[in-house]
py3Dmol code that shows the C-alpha trace and the ligand (Angstrom):
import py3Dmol

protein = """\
ATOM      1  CA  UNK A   1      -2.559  -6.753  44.196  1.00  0.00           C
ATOM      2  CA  UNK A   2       0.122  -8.343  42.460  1.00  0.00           C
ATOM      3  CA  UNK A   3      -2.576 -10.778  40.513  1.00  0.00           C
ATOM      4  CA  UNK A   4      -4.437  -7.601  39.590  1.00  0.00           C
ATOM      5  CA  UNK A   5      -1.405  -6.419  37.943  1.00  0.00           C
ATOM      6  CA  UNK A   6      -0.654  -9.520  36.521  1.00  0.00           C
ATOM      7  CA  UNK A   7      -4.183  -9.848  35.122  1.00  0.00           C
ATOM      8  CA  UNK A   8      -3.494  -6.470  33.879  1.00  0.00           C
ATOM      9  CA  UNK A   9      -0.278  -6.664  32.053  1.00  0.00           C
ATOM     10  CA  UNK A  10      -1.355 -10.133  30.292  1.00  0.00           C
ATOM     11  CA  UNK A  11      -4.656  -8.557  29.404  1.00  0.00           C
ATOM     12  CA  UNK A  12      -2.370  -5.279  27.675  1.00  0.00           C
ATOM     13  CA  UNK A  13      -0.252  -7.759  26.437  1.00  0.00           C
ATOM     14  CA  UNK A  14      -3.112  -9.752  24.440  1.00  0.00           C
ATOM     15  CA  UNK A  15      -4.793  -6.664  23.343  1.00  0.00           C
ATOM     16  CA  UNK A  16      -1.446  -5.306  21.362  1.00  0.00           C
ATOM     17  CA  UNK A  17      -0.822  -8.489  19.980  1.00  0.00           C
ATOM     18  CA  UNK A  18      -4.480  -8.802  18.495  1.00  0.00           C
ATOM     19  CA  UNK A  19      -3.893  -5.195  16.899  1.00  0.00           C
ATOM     20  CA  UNK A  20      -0.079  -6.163  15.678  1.00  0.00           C
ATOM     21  CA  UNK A  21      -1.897  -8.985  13.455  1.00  0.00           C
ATOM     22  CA  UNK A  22      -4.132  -6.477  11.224  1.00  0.00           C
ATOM     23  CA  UNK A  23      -1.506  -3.692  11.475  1.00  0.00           C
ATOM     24  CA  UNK A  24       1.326  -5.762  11.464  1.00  0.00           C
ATOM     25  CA  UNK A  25       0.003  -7.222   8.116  1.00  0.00           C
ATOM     26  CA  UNK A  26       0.114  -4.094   6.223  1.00  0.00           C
ATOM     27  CA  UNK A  27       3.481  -2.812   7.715  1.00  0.00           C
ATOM     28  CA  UNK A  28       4.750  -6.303   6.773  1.00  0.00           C
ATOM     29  CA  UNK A  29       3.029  -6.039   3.000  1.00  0.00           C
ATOM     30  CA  UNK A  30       4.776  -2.762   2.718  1.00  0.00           C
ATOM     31  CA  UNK A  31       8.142  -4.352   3.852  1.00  0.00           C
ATOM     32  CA  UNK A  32       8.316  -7.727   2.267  1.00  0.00           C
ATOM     33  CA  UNK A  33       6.134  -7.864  -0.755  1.00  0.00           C
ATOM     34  CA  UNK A  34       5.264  -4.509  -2.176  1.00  0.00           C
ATOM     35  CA  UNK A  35       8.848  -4.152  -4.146  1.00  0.00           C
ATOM     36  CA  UNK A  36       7.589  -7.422  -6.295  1.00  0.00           C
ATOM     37  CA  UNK A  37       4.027  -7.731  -6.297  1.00  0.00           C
ATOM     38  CA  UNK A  38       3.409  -4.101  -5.898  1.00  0.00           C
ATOM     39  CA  UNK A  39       2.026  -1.392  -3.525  1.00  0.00           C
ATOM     40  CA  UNK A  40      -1.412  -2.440  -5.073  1.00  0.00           C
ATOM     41  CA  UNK A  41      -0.865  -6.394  -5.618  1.00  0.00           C
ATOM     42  CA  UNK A  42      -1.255  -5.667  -9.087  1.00  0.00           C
ATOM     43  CA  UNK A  43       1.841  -6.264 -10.311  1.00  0.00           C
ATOM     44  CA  UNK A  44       2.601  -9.024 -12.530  1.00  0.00           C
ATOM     45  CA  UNK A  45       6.346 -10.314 -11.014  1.00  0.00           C
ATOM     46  CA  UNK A  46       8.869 -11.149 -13.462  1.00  0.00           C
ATOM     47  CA  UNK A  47       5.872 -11.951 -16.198  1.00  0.00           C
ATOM     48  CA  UNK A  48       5.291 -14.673 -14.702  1.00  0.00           C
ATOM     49  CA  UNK A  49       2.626 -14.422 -11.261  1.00  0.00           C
ATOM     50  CA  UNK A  50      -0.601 -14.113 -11.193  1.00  0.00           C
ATOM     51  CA  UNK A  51      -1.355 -10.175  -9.617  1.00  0.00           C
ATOM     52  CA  UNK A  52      -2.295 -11.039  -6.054  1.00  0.00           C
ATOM     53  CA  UNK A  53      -4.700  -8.345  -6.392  1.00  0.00           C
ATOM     54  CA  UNK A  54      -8.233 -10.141  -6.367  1.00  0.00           C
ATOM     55  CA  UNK A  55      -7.169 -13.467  -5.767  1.00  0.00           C
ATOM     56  CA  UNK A  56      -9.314 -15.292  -2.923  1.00  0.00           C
ATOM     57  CA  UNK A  57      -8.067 -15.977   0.915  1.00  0.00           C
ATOM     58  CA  UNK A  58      -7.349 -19.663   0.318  1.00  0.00           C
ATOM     59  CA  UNK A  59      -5.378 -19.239  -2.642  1.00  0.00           C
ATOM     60  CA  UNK A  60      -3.037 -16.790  -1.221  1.00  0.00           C
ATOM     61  CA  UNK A  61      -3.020 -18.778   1.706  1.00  0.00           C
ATOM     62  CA  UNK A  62      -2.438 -22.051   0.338  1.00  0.00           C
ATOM     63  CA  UNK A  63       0.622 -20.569  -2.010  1.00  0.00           C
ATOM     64  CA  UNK A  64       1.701 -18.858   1.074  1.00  0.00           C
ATOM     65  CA  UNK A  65       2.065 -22.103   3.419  1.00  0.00           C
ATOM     66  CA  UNK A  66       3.079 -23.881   0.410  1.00  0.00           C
ATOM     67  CA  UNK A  67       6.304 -22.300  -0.458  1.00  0.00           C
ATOM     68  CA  UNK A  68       6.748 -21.966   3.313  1.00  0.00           C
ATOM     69  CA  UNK A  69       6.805 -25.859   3.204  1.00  0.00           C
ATOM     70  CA  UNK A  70       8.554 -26.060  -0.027  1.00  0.00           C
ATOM     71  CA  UNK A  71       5.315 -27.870  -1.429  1.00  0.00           C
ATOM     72  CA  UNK A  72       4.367 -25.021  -4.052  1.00  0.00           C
ATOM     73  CA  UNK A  73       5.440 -22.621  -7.110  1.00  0.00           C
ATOM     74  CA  UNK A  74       7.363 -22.656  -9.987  1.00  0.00           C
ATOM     75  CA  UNK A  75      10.725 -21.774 -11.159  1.00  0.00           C
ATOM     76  CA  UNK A  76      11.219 -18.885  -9.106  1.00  0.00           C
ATOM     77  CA  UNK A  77       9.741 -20.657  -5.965  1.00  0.00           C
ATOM     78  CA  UNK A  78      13.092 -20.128  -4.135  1.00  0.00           C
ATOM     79  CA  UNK A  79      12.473 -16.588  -4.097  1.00  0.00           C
ATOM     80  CA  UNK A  80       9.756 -16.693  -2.150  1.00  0.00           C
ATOM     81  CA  UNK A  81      10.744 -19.412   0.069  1.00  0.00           C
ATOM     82  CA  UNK A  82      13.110 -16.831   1.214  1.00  0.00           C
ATOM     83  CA  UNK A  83      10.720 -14.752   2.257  1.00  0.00           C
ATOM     84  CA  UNK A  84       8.269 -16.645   3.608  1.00  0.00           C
ATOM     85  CA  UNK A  85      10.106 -19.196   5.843  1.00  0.00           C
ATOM     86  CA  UNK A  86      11.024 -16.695   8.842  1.00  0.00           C
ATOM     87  CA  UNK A  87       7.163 -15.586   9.078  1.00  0.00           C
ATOM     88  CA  UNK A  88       5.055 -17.652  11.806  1.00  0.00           C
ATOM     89  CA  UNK A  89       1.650 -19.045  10.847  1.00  0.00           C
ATOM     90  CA  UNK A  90       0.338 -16.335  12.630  1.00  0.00           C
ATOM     91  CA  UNK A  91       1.910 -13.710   9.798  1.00  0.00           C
ATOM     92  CA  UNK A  92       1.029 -15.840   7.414  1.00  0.00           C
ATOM     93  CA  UNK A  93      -2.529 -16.032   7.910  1.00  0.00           C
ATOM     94  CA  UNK A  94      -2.661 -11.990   8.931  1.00  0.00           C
ATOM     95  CA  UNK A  95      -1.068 -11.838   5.436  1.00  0.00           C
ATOM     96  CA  UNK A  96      -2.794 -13.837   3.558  1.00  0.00           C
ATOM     97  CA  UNK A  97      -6.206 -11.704   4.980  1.00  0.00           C
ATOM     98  CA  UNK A  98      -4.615  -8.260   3.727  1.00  0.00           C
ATOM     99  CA  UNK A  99      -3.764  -9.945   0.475  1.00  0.00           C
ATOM    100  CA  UNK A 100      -7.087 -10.773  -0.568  1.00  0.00           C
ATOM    101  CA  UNK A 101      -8.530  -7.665   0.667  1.00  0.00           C
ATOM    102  CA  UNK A 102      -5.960  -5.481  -1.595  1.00  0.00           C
TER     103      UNK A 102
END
"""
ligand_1 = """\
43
HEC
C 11.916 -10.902 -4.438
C 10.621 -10.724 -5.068
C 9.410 -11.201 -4.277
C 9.027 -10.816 -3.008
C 9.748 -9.871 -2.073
C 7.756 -11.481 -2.756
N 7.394 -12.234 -3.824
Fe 5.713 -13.334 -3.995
N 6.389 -14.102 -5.758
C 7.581 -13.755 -6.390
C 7.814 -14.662 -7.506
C 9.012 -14.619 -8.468
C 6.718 -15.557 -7.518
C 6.530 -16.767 -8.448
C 7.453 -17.864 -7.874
C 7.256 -19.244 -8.470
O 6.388 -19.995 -7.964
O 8.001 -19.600 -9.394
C 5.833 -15.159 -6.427
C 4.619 -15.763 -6.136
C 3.746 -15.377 -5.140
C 2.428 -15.914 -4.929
C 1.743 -16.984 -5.787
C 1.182 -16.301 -7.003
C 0.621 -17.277 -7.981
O 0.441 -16.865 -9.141
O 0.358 -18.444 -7.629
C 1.899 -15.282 -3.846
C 0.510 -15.499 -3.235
C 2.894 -14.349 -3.371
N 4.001 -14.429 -4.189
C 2.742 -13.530 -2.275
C 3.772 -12.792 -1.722
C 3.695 -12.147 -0.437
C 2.463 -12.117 0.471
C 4.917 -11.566 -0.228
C 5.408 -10.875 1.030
C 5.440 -11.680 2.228
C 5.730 -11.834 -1.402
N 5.015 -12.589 -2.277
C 7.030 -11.350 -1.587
C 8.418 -12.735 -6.008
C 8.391 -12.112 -4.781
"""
view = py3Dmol.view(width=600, height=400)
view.addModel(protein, "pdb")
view.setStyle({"model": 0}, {"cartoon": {"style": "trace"}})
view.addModel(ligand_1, "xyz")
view.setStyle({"model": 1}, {"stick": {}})
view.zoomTo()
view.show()
């Protein structure tokens, strides 16, 4: 009985993880980066980014674990740094997937 329940709870467990990933990605878009790139991704941020809006997985991706790892951007980089460090890879890539599909 108890390994039913165990079975159970880790199978409930996995299945609202799975659906925090492509949920979780918009709630965090809304939370994190709307107010500079935009509600849209269209936004241009401080004249000087590229709109997110339309540009490819990879490339979001790449500029995503980049400034997480201090290995990308510009002269603003820092900003972003700052928002990217506390998310896990797991954000990142759940991120990078609702970017592109702005
Ligand atoms: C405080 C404002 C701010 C917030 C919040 C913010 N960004 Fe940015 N973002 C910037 C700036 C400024 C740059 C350009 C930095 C640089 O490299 O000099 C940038 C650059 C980027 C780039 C690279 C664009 C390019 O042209 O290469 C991506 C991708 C990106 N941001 C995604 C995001 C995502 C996803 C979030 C939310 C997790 C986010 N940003 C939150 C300000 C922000």
């Amino acid at each position: 009985m108890r390994y039913v329940l165990g079975c159970l709870l880790a199978g409930l467990l996995f299945a609202s993880v799975a659906l925090a990933s492509a949920e979780g990605a918009a709630e965090l878009y809304g939370k994190s980066c709307k107010g500079c790139h935009g509600a849209d991704g269209t936004k241009v941020v401080m004249g000087m980014t590229r709109p997110l809006k339309g540009l490819p997985v990879d490339e979001v991706k790449a500029a995503l674990v980049g400034y997480k790892a201090g290995t990308y951007g510009g002269e603003k980089k820092a900003m972003m740094e700052r928002v990217v460090k506390p998310l896990t890879d797991a954000e990142v890539d759940a991120l990078a997937a609702h970017v592109a599909g702005l």
